[in-house]
C-alpha positions in Angstrom: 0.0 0.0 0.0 1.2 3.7 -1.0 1.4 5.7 2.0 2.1 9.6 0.4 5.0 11.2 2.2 4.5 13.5 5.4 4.7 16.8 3.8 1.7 16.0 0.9 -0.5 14.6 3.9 0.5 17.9 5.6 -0.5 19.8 3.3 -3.7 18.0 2.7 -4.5 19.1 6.1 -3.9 22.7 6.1 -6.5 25.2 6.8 -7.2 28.2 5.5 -6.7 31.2 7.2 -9.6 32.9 8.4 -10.3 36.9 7.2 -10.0 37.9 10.8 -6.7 36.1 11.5 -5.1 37.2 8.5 -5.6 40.8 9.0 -4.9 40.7 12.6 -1.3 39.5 11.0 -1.3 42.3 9.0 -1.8 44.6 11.7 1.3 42.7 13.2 3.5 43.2 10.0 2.9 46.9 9.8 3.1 48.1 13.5 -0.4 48.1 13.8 -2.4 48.3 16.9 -4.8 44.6 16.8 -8.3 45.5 15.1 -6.9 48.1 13.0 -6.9 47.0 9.2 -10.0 46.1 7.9 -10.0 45.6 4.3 -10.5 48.5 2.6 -6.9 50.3 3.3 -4.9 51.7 1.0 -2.0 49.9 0.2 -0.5 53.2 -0.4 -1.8 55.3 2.0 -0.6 52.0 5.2 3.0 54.0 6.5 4.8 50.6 6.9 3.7 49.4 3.4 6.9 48.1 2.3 9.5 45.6 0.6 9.8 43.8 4.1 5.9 43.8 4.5 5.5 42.6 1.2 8.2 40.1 2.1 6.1 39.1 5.0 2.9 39.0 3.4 4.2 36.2 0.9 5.6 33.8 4.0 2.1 34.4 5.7 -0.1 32.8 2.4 2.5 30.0 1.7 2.8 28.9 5.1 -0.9 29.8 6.2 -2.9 29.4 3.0 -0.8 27.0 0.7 -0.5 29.8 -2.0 2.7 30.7 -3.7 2.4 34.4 -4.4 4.8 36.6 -6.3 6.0 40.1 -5.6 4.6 41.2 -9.0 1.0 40.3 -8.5 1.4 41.8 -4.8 2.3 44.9 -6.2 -0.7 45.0 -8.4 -2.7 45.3 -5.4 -3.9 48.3 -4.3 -5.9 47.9 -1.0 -5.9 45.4 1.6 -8.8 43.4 0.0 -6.8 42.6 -2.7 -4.5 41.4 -0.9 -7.0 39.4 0.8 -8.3 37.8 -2.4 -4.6 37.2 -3.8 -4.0 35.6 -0.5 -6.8 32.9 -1.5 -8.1 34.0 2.6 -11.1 32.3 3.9 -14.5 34.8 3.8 -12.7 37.1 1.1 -15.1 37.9 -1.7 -14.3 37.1 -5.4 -11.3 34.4 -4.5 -9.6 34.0 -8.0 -9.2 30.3 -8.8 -6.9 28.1 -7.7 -4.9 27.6 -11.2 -2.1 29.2 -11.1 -1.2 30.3 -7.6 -1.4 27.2 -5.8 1.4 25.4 -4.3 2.0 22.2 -5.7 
């Protein structure tokens, strides 16, 4: 009997992160006081938006989510929703499909 190895049964079992949770980690990332980002945020307009929050962003969806995001399509963004779609996060609105920024 095939028994897959650790990391794809791992991975099987990871669960999305919820809205709340992810922004919560946001607020963490940028210096934020808890509670503070709620979606519709300015990318632009966040003090701390930067290279090293971007950074951070990607790490939280591929370790969190199971999506492989690139700087490129981060920068794209332009308000914390979009990150939140791009991020594939649980209780986003219009979650683009899961072909081409899914981990293997």
């Amino acid at each position: 009997m095939f028994v897959p190895p650790l990391c794809d049964r791992l991975s099987e079992t990871i669960f999305q992160m919820t809205r709340d949770k992810f922004l919560l980690e946001m607020d963490e990332i940028l210096g934020l006081p808890a509670g503070t980002l709620r979606g519709h945020e300015k990318l632009e307009e966040l003090e701390r938006w930067d290279s090293t929050a971007l950074i951070s962003l990607i790490v939280l969806a591929e370790t969190n989510n199971n999506v492989r995001i690139s700087p490129e399509q981060i920068v794209s963004c332009s308000t914390v929703a979009d990150l939140l779609r791009l991020a594939r996060v649980e209780g986003s609105s219009s979650v683009p499909p899961a072909s081409s920024n899914r981990l293997a």
